[in-house]
Each structure stands twice: as structure tokens, then as C-alpha cells.
N, CA, C and O of each residue as an XYZ file, in Angstrom:
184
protein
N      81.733     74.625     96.663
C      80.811     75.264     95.731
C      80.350     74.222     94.707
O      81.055     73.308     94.279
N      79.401     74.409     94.454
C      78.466     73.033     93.037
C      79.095     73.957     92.085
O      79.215     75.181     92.035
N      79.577     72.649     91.105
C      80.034     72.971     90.037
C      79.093     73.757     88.678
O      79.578     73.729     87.547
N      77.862     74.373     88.909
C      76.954     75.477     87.861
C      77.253     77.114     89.325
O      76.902     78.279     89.140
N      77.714     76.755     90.146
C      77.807     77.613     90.554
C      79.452     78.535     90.292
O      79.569     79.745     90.096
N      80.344     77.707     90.356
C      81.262     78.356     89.690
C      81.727     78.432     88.313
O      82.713     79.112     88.029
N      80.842     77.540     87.131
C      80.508     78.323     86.375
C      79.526     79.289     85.851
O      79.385     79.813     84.746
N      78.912     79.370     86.927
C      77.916     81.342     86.661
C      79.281     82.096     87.262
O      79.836     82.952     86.573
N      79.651     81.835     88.213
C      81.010     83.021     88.493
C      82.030     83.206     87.566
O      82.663     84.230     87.309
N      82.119     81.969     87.048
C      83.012     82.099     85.748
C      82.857     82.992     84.692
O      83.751     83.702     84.231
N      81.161     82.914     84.148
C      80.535     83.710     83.113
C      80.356     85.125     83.544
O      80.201     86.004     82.696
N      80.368     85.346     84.614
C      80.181     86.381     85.183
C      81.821     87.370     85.001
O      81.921     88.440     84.400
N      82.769     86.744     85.597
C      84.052     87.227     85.691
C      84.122     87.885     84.235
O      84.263     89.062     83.902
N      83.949     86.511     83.354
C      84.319     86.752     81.921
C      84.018     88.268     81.371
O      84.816     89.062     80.873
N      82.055     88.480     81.717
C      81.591     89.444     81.070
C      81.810     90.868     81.650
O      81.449     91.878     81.045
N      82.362     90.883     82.738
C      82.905     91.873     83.823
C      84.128     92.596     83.126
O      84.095     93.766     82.746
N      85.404     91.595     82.987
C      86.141     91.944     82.794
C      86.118     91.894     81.546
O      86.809     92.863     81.230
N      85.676     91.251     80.327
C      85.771     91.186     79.246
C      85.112     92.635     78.916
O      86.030     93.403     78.628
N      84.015     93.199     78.861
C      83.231     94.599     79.341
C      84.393     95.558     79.109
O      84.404     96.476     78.290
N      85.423     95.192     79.995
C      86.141     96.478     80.649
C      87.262     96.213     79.767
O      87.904     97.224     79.483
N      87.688     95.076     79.235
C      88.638     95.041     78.085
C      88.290     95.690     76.890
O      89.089     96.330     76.205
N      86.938     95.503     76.603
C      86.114     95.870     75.177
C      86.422     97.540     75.326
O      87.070     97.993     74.382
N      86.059     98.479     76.347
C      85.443     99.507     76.289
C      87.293     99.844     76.003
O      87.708    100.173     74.892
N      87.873     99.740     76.780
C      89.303    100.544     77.047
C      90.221    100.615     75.423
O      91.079    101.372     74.970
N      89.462     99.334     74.880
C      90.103     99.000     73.724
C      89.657     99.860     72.589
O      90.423    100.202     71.688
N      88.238    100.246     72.662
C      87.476    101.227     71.711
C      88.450    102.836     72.504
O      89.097    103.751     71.993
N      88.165    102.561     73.597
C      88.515    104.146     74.434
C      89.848    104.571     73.029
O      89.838    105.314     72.048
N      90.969    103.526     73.712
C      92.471    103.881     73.149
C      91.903    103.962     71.126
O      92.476    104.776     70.401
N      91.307    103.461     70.813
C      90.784    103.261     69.110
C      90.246    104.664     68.954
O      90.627    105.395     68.040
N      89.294    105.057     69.918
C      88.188    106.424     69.545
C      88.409    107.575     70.845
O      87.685    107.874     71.795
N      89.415    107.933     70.513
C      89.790    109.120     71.959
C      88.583    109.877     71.947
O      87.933    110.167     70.942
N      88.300    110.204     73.234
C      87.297    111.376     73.283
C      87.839    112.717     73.580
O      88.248    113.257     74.608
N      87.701    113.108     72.260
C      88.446    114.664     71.892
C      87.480    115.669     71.223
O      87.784    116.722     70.662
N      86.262    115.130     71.395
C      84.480    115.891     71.166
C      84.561    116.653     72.458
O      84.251    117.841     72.359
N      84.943    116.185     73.755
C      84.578    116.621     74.793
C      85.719    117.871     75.773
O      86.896    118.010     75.439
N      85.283    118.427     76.607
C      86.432    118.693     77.799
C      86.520    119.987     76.719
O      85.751    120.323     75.818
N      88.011    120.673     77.282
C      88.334    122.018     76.640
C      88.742    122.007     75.098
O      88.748    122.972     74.334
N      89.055    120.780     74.844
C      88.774    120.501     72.698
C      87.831    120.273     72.207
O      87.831    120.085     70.991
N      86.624    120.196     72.963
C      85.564    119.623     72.358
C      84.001    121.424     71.667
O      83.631    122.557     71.976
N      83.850    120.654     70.970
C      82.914    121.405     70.786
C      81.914    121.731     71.046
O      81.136    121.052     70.377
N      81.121    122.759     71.971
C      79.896    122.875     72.693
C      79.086    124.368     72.317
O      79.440    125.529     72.112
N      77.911    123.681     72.352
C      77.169    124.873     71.897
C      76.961    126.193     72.894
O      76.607    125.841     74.019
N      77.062    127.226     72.778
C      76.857    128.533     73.599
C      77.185    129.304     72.731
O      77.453    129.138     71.541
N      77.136    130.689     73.757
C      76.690    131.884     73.424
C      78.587    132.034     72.399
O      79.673    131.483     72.578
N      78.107    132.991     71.461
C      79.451    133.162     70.901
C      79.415    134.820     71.115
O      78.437    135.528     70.875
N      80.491    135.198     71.537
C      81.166    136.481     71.013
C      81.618    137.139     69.998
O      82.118    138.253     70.158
């Protein structure tokens, strides 16, 4: 492999997995507890 080619795979890996580090890290910081059967949704009320 030419060496700009494995660093685009490099930059690539980085932003892939770095992505998926970022989000999981907010996830565990900002639970989503707006949603699902705790969450609050608009409808009909009784």
C-alpha cells in the first residue's frame, strides 16, 4: 500500500471509531430517559 494511502485509512479508522467513542460517551453523560415508556409523549389524555 503507498504510504497517503494508509494514512487516509488511518484518518478514516480514527474518525469511525473516534465517532463511536464520542457518541457512547455523551450516551452514558445524557441517558435517554425523554423517550420509551418514561418518556414523555404527546396524546390523547384521559
Amino acid at each position: 500500500m503507498d504510504p497517503i494511502a494508509i494514512l487516509f485509512m488511518g484518518i478514516a479508522i480514527v474518525v469511525v471509531w473516534g465517532g463511536m467513542v464520542a457518541s457512547l460517551i455523551h450516551l452514558l453523560k445524557n441517558p435517554d430517559h425523554l423517550s420509551g415508556e418514561e418518556g414523555i409523549a404527546p396524546g390523547p389524555t384521559t
